[in-house]
Residue frames as qw, qx, qy, qz and C-alpha x, y, z in Angstrom:
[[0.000, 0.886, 0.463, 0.000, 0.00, 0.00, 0.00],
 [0.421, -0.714, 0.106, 0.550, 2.97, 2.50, 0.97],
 [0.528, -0.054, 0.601, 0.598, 4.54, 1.73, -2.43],
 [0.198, 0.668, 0.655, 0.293, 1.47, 2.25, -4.32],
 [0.059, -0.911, -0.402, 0.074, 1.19, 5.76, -2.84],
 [0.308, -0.637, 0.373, 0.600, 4.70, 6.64, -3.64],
 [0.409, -0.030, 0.674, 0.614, 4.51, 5.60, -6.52],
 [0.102, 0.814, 0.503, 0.272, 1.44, 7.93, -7.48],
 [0.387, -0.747, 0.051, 0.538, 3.00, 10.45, -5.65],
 [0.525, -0.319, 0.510, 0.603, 5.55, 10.14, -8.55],
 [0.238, 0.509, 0.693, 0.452, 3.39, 10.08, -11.27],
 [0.161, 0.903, 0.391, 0.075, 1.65, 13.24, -10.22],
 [0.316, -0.715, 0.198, 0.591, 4.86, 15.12, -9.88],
 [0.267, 0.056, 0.659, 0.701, 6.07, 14.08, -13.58],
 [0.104, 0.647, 0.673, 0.344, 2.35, 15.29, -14.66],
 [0.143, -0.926, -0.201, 0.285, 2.74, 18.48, -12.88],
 [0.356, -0.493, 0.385, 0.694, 6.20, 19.24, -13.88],
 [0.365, 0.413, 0.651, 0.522, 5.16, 18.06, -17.65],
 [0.099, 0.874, 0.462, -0.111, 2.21, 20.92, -16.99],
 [0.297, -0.829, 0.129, 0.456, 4.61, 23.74, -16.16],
 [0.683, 0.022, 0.574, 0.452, 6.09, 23.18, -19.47],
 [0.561, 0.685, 0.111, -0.451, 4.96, 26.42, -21.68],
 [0.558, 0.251, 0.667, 0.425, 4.53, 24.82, -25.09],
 [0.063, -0.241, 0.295, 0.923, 5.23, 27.15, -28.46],
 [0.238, 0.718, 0.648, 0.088, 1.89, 27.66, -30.12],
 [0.177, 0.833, 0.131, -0.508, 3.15, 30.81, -32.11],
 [0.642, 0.671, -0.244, -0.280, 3.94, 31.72, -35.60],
 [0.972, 0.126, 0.093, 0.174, 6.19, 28.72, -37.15],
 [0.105, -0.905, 0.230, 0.342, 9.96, 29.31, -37.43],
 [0.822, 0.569, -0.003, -0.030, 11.73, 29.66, -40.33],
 [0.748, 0.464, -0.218, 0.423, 14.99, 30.42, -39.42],
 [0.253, -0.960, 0.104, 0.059, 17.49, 31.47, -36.71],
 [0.574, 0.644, -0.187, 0.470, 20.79, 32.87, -37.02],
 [0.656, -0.686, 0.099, 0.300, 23.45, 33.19, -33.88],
 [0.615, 0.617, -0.240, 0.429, 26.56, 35.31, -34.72],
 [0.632, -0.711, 0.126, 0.282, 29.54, 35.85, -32.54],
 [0.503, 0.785, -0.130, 0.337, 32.50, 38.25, -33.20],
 [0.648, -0.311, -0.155, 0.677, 35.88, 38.50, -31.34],
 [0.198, 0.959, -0.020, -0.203, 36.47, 42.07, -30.88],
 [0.277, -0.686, 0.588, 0.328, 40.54, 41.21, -30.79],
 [0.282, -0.080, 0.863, 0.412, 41.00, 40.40, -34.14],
 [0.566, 0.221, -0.071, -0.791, 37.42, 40.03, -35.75],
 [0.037, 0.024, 0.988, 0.146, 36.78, 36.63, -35.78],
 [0.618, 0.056, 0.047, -0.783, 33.42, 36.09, -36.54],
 [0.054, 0.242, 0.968, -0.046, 31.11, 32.34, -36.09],
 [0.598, 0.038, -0.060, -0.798, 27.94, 32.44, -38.29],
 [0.140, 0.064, 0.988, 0.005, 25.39, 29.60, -37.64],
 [0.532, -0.069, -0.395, -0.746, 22.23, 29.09, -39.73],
 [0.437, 0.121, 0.867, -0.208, 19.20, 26.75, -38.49],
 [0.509, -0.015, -0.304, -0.805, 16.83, 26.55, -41.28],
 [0.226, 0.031, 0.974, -0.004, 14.15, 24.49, -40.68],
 [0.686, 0.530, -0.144, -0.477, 12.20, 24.85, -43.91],
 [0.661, 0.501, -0.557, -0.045, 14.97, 22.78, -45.52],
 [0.752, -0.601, 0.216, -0.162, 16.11, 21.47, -41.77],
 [0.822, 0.296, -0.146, 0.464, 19.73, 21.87, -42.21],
 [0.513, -0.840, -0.116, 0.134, 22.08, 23.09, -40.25],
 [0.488, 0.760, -0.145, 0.404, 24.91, 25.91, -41.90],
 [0.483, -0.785, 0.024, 0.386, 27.82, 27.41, -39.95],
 [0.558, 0.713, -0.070, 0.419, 31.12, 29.59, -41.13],
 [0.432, -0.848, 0.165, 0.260, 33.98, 31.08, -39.43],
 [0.701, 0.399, 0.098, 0.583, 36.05, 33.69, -40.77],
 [0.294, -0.410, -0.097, 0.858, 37.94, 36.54, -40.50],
 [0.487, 0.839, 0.220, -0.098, 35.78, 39.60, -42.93],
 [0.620, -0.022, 0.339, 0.708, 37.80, 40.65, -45.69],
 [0.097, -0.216, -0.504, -0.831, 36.62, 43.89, -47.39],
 [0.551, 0.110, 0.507, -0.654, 33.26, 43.27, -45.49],
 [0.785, 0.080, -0.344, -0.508, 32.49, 40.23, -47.55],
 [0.607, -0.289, 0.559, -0.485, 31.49, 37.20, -46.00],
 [0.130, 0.202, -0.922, -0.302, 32.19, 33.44, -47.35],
 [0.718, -0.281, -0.348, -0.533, 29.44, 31.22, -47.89],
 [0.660, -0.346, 0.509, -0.431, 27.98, 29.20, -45.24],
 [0.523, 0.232, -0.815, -0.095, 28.82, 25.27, -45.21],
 [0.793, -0.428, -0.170, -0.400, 26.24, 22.53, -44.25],
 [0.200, -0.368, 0.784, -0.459, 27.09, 20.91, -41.13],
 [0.198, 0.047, 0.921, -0.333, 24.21, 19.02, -40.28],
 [0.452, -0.169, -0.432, -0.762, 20.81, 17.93, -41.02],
 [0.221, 0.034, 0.559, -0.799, 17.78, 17.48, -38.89],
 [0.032, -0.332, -0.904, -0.269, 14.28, 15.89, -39.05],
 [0.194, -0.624, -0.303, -0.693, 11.05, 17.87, -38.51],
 [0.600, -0.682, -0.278, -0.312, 10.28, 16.72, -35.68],
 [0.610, -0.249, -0.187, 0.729, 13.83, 16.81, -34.11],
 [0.209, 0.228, 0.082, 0.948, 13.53, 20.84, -34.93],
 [0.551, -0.563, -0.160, -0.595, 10.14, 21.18, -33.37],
 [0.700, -0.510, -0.307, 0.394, 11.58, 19.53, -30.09],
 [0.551, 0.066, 0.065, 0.829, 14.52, 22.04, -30.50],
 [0.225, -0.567, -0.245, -0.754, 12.10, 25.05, -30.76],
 [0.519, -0.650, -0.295, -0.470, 10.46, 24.13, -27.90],
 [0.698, -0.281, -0.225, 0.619, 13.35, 23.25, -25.36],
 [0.327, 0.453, 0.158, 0.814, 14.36, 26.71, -26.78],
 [0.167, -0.518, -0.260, -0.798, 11.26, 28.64, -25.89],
 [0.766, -0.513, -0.384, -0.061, 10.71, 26.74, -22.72],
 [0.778, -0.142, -0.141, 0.595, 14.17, 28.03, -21.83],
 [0.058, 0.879, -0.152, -0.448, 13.65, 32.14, -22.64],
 [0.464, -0.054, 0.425, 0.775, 15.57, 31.94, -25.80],
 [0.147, 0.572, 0.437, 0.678, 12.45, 33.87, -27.74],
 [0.285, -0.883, -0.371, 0.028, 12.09, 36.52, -24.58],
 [0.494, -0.371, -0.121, 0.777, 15.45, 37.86, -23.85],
 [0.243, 0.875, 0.244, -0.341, 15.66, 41.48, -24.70],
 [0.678, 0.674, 0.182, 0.229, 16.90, 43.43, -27.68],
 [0.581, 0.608, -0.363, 0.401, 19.88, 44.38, -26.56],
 [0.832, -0.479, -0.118, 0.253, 22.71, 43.57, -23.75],
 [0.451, 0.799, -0.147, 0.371, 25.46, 45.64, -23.02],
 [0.533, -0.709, 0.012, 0.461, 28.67, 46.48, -20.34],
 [0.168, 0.968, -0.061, 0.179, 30.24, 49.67, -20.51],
 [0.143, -0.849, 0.500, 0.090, 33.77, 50.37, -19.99],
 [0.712, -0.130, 0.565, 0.396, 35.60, 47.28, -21.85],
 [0.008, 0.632, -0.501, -0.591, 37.29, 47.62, -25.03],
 [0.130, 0.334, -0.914, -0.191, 37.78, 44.22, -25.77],
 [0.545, 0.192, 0.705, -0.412, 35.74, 41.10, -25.32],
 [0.007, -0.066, -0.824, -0.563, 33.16, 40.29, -27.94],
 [0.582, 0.199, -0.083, -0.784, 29.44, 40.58, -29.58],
 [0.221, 0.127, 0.967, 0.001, 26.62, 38.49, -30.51],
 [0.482, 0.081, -0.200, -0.849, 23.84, 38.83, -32.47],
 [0.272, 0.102, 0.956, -0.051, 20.42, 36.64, -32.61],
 [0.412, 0.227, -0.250, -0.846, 17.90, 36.80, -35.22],
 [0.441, 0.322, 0.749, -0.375, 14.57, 34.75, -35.23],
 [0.258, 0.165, -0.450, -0.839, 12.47, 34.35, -38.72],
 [0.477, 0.212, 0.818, -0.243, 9.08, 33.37, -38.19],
 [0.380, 0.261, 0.884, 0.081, 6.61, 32.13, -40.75],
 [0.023, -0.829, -0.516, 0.216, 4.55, 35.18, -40.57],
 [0.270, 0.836, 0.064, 0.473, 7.02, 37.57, -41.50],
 [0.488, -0.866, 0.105, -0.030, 7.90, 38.95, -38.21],
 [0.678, 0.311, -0.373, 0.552, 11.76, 38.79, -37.24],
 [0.701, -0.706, -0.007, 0.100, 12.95, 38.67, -33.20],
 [0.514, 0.610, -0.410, 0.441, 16.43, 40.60, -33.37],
 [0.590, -0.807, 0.024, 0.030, 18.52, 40.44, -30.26],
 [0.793, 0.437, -0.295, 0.306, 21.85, 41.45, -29.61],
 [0.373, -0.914, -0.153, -0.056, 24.94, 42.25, -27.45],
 [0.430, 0.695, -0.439, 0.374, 27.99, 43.76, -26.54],
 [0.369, 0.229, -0.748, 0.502, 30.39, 41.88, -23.64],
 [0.463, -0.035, 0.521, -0.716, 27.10, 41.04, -22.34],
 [0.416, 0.114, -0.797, -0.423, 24.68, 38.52, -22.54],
 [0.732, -0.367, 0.192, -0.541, 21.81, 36.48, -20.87],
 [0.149, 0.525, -0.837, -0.036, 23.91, 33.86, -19.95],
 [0.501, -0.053, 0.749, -0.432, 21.69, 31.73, -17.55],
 [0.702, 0.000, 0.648, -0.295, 19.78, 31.06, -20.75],
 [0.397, 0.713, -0.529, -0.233, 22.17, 30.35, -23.02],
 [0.116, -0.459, 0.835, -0.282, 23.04, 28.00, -20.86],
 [0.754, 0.166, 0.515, -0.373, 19.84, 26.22, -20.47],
 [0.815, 0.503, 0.057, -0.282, 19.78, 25.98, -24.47],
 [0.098, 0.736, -0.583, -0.330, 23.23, 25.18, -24.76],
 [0.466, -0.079, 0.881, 0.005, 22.16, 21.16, -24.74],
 [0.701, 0.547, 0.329, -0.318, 19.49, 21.85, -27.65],
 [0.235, 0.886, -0.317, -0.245, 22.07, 23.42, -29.72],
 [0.288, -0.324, 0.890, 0.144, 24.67, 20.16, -29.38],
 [0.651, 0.226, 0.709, -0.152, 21.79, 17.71, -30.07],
 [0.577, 0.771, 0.198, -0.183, 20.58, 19.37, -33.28],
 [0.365, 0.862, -0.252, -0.245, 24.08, 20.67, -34.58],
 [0.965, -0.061, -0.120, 0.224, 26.38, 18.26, -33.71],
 [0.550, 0.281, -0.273, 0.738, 28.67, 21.02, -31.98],
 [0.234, -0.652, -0.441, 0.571, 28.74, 23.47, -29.30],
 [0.094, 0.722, 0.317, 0.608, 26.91, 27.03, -30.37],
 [0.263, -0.760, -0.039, -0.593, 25.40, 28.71, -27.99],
 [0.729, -0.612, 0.093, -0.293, 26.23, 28.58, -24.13],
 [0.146, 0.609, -0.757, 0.189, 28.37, 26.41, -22.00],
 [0.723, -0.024, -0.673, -0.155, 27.80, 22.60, -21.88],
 [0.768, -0.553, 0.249, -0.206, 27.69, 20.55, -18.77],
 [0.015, 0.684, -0.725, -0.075, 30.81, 18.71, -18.20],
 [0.373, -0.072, 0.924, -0.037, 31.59, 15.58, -19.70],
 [0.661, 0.486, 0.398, -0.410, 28.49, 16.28, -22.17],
 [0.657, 0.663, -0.278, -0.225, 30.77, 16.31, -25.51],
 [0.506, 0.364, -0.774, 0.112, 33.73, 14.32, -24.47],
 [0.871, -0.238, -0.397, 0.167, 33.81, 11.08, -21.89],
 [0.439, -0.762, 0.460, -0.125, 35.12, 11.41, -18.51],
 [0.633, 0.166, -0.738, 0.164, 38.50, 9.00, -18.39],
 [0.805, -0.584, 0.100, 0.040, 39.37, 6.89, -15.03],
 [0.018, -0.829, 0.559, -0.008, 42.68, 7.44, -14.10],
 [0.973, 0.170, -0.040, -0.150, 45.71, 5.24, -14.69],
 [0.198, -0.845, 0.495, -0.042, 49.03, 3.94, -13.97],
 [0.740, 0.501, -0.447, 0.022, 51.61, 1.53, -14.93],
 [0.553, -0.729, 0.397, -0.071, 53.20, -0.04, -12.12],
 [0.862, 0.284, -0.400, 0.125, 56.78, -2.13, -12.63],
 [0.678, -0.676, 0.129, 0.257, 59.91, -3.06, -10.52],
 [0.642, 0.533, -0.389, 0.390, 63.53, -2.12, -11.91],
 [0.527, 0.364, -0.513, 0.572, 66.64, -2.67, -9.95],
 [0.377, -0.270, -0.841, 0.280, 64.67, -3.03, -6.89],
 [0.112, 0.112, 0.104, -0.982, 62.99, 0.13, -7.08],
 [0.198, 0.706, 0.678, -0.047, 58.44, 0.13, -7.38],
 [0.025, -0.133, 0.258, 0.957, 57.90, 2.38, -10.09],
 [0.301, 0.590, 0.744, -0.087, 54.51, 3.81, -10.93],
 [0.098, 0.462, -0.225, -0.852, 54.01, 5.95, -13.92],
 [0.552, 0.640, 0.423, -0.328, 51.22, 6.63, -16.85],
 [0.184, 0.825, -0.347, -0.406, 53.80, 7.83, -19.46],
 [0.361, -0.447, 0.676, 0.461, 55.12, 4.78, -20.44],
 [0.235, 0.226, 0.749, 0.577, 52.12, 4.77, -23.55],
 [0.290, -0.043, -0.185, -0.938, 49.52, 6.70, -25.16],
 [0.207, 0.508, 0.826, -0.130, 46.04, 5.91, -24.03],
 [0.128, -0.082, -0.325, -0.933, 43.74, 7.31, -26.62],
 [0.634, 0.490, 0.372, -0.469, 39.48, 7.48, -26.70],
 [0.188, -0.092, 0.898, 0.388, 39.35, 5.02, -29.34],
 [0.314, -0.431, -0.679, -0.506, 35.26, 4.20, -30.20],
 [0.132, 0.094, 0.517, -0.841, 32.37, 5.89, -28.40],
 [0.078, -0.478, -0.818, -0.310, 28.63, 6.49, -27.66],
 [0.278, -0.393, -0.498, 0.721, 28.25, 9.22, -25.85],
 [0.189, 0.698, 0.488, -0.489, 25.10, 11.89, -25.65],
 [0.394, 0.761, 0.223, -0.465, 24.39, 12.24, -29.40],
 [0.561, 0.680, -0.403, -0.244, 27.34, 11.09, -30.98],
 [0.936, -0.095, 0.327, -0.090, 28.98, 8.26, -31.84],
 [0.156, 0.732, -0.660, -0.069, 32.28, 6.63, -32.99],
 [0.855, -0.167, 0.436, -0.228, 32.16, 2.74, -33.66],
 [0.875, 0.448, 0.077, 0.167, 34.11, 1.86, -36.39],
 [0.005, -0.888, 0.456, 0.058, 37.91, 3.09, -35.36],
 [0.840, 0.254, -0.442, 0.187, 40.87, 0.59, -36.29],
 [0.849, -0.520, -0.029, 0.087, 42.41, -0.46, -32.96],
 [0.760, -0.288, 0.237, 0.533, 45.61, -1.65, -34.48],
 [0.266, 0.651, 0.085, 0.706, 46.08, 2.14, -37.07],
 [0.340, -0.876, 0.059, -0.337, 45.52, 3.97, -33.97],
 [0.664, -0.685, 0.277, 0.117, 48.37, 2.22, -31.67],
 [0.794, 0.180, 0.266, 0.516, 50.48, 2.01, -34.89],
 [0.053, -0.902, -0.291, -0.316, 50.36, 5.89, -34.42],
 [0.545, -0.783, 0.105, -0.281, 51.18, 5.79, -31.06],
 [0.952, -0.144, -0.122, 0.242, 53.47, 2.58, -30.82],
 [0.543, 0.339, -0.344, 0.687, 57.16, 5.11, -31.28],
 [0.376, -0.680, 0.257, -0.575, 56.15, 6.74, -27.73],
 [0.877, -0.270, -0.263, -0.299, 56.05, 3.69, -26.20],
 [0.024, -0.774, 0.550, -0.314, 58.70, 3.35, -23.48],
 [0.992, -0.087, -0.053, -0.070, 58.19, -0.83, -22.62],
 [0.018, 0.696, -0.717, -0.048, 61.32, -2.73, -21.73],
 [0.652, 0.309, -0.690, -0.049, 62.36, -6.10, -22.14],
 [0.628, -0.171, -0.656, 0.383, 62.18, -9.02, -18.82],
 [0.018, 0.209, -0.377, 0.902, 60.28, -6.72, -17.29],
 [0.135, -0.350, -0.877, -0.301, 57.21, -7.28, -15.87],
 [0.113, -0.152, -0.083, -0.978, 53.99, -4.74, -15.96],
 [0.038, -0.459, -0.886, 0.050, 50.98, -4.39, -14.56],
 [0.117, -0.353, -0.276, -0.886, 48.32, -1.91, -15.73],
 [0.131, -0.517, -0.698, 0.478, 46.22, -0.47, -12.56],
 [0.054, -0.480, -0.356, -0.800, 43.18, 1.24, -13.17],
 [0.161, -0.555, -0.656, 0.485, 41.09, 3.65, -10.31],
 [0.018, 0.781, 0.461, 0.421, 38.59, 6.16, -10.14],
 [0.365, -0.169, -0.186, 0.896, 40.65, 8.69, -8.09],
 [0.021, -0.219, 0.114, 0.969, 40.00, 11.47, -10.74],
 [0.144, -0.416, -0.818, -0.371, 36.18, 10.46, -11.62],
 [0.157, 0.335, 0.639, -0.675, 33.83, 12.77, -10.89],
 [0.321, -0.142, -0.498, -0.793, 31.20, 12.55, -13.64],
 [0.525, -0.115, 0.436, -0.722, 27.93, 12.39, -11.87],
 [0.923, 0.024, 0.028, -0.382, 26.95, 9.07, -13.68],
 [0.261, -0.630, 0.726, 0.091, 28.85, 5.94, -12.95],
 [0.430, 0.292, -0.810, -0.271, 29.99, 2.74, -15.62],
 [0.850, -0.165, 0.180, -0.466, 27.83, 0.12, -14.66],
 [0.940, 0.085, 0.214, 0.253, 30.43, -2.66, -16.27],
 [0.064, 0.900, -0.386, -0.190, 33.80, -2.19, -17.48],
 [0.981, 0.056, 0.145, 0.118, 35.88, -4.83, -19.39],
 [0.145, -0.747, 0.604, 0.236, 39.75, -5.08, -20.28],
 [0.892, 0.411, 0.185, 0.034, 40.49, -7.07, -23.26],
 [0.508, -0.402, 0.607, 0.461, 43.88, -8.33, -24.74],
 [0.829, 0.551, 0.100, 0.000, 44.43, -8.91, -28.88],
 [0.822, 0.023, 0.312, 0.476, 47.74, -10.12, -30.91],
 [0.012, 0.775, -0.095, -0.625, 49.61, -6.97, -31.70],
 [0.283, 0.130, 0.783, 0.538, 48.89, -7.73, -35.79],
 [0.037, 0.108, -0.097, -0.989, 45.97, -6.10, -37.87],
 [0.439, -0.193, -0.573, -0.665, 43.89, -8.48, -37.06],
 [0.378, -0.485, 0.462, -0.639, 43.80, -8.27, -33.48],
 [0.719, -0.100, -0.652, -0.220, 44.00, -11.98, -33.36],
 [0.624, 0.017, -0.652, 0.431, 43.56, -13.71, -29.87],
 [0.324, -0.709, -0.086, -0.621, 40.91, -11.91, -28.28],
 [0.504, -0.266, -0.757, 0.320, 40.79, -12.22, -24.51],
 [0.270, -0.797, -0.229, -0.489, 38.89, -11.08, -22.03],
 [0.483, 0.274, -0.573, 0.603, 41.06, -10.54, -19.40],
 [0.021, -0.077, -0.582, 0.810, 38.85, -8.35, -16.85],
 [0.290, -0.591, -0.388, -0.645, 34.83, -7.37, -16.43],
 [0.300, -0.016, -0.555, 0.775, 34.20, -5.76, -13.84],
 [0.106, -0.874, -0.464, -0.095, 31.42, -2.75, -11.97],
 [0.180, 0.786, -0.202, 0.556, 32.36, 0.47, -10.74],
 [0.719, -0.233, -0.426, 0.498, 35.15, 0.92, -8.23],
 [0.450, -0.885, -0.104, 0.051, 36.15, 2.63, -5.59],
 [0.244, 0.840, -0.464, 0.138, 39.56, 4.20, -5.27],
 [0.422, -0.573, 0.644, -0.280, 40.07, 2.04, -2.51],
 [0.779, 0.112, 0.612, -0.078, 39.27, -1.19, -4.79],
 [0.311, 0.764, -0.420, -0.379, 41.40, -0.45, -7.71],
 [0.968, 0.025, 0.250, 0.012, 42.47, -2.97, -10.26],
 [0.343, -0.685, 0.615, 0.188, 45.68, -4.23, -10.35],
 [0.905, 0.288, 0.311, 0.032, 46.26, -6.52, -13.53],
 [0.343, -0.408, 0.629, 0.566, 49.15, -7.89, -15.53],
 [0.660, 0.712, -0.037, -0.235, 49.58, -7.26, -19.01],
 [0.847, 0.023, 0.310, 0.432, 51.87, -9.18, -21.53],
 [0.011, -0.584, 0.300, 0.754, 54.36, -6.86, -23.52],
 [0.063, -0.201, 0.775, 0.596, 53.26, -6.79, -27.57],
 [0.054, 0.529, 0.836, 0.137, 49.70, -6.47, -27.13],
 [0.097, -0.320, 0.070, -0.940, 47.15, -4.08, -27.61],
 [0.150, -0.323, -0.844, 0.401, 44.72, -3.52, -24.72],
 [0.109, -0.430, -0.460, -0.770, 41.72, -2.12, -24.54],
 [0.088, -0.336, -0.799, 0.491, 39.42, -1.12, -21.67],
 [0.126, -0.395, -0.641, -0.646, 35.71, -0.61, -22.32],
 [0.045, 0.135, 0.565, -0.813, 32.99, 1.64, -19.71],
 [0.203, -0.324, -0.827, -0.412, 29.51, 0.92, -20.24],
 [0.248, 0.010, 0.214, -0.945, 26.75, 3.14, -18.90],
 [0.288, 0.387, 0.787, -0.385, 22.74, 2.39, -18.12],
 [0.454, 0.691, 0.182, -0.532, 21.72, 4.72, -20.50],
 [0.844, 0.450, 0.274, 0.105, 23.55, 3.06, -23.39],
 [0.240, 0.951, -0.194, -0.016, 26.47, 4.94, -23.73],
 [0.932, 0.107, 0.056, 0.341, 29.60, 2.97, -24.52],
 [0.191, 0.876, -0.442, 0.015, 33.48, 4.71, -24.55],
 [0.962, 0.074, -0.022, 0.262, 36.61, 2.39, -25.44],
 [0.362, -0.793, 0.443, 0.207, 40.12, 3.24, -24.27],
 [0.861, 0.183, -0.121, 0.459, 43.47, 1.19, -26.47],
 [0.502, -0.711, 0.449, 0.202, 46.96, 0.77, -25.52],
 [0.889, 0.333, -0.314, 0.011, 49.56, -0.85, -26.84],
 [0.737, -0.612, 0.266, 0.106, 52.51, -2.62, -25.13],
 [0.904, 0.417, -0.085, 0.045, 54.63, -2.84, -27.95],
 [0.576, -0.597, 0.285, 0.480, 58.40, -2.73, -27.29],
 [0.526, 0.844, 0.042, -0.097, 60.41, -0.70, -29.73]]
């Protein structure tokens, strides 16, 4: 019975929050436009949405003459991904701020312009000078990723475009000395899933043939490759996490799984030998489907 009434509880929060939602129900838009200009220097970042054609332009250049290169597609977008995008927007103040932001006494710094084209004719201009409504820029700065497949507007949440790593360390003995050190290869971000984009098809053994003349391995030594979550502080944590072995060749013969694991503590770090002449991978798997691969290699040069 207790359950039951928490669990309606729940249900009418989501159905309240859902309410509080103001949905767009004004003229259709046809287009907005987000510029941004360094003052030092004039750089200048134009982005186009159209979503008549639901494509998604950008440019950056320096002006020459005042003339402005064309715009080059980036991305493209379905209807109803751009009518979500609208409304995250509008639910966020992007079509209220006002028409113009300013601070006085800088020199330097930079501008922005925003321009709005609705259906109807009308056009929402805003703009400013080393000012700006940041708070909801921010809000929209996750619409803006989804749809463009880059960062526009605002400032992301950490960890939202690239993977968080877990920290790492090489441990060996020489000449009766315990050495621990990360330097003695390149770990790279190798294949991903992560919030909107994706990366599943990298070669393993081109990427640590890259990497292999850094590689600082010795001979009749022996290595073990310890991984903890020291420096982890993304707010979701890897539900599973595997460590896999292949024949350092181009066809990664001789899979092995070597580790699978959940998330650790710092205080429950893994400690595992590795063979010299292999590449290794280690893979972090997430509830919500997101997927990020790590490679090594051990090769000895």
């Amino acid at each position: 019975m207790k359950k039951m009434i928490i669990n309606t509880f729940i249900i009418i929060c989501v159905l309240f929050l859902l309410s509080c939602t103001k949905k767009y129900e004004g003229a259709a838009v046809n287009k907005l436009t987000y510029i941004t200009v360094n003052y030092n220097g004039g750089y200048t970042n134009k982005r186009v949405l159209d979503f008549k054609e639901n494509k998604y332009y950008s440019i950056g250049y320096l002006p020459v003459d005042d003339k402005e290169p064309d715009l080059e597609l980036k991305n493209t977008f379905s209807e109803s991904e751009g009518k979500d995008f609208i409304q995250q927007c509008y639910s966020n103040g992007l079509f209220d701020i006002k028409a113009m932001y300013s601070q006085s006494g800088i020199i330097d710094g930079g501008g922005w312009e925003l321009i709005i084209e609705f259906g109807d004719g009308t056009i929402k201009k805003s703009k400013g000078s080393n000012a700006s409504p940041q708070k909801t820029f921010n809000k929209c700065a996750i619409a803006f990723y989804n749809l463009c497949g880059e960062e526009v507007m605002g400032t992301l949440p950490k960890y939202y475009v690239y993977p968080p790593q877990i920290s790492y360390a090489f441990h060996y003995n020489e000449n009766g000395t315990s050495i621990s050190d990360n330097s003695l290869t390149n770990v790279v971000l190798a294949n991903y899933k992560w919030n909107k984009k994706e990366v599943l098809e990298k070669d393993l053994y081109l990427i640590n043939e890259e990497n292999k003349k850094n590689n600082k391995f010795i001979h009749d030594i022996e290595y073990k490759l310890i991984l903890y979550t020291g420096n982890y502080d993304y707010n979701k944590k890897f539900n599973r996490i595997v460590l896999k072995e292949y024949d350092y060749n181009s066809d990664l013969t001789n899979e092995k799984t070597v580790f699978i694991g959940s998330f650790f503590e710092i205080k429950k770090q893994i400690e595992l030998d590795i063979k010299l002449n292999k590449i290794y991978t280690y893979e972090l798997f997430y509830k919500d489907g997101n997927y990020i691969q790590y490679t090594f290699s051990t090769f000895i040069n």
